[in-house]
N, C-alpha and C positions, 0 to 999 in steps of 0.2 A: 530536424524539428527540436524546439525545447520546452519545458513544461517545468512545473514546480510541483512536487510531491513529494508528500510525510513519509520519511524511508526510513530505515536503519542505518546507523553509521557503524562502520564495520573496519578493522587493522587488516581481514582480508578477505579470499573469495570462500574461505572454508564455512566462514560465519561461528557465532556463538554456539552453532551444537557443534564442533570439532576444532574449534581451537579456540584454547585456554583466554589468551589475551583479546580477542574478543569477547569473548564470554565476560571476562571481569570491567572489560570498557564499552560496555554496549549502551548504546543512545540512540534518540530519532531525533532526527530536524527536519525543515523541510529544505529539501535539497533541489538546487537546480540544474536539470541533468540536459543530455542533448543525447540524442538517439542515432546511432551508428551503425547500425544494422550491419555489422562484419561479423561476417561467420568464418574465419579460419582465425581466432584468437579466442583462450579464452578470457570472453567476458561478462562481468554481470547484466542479468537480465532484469527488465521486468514487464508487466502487461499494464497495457493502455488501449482503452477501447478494442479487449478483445483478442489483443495478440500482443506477442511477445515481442522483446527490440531490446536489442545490445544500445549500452548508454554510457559516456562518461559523465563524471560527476563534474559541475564547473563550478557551482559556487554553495554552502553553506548558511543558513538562516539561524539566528537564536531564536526568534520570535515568530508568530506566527502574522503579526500583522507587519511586521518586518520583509516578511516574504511576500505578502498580499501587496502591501508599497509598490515593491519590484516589482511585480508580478504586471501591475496597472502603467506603471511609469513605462514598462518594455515590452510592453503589449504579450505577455506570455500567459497561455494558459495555465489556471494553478488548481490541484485537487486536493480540495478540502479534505479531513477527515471529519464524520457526524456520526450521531447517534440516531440510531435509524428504531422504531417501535416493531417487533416483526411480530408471525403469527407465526408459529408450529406448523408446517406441512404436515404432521404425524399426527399430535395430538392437539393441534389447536391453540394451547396454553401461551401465553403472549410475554415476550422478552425482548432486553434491549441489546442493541450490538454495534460496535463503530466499524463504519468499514468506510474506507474512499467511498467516494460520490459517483466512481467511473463503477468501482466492483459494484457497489449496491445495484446498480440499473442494467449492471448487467444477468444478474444473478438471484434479483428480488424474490422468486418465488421458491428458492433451494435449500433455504434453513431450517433445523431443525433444533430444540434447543436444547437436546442431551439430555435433559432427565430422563425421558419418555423411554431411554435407550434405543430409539428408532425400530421401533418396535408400533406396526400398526393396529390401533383400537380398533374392537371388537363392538 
């Protein structure tokens, strides 16, 4: 299966917290990946609808509506990233957050927005 998502572009699998030349060439675009699910190599991961999937990368985006084009012309499903309004599970107080379209619905009700230090009122 293949899909288009807002990723990180990375020089390897260590990523920008342990190696240098990631860290100084770190970007996202929206990448169009294909899901391999092999488990005797290491490869990168990521989650989609809930569970994890080995993926190679196949193709590259500048643009976001670059990606959306393809996305429609080759019938491939593509996850936006949005800014979603949230509510505190701890203290109620209302903030914003981007997340994919897939994590938001999955996870709606899980945020908290760190001031409160997760810490429940009284």
């Amino acid at each position: 299966m293949k899909i288009i998502k807002n990723m990180p572009v990375q020089h390897c699998m260590r990523g920008p917290g342990k190696c240098m030349k990631c860290k100084e060439t770190y970007s996202e675009a929206y990448t169009l990946i294909e899901f391999t699910d092999e488990t005797e190599s290491a490869q990168p991961v990521v989650q989609y609808k809930r569970a994890w999937h080995t993926y190679n990368s196949l193709k590259f985006f500048k643009t976001e509506d670059e990606a959306k084009k393809y996305a429609k012309e080759n019938n491939v499903p593509i996850i936006l990233r949005k800014k979603y309004d949230i509510t505190c599970k701890v203290c109620s107080s209302k903030f914003n957050l981007e997340l994919d379209e897939d994590a938001f619905e999955a996870n709606n009700t899980n945020y908290s927005c760190g001031k409160c230090s997760g810490l429940e009122s009284s």
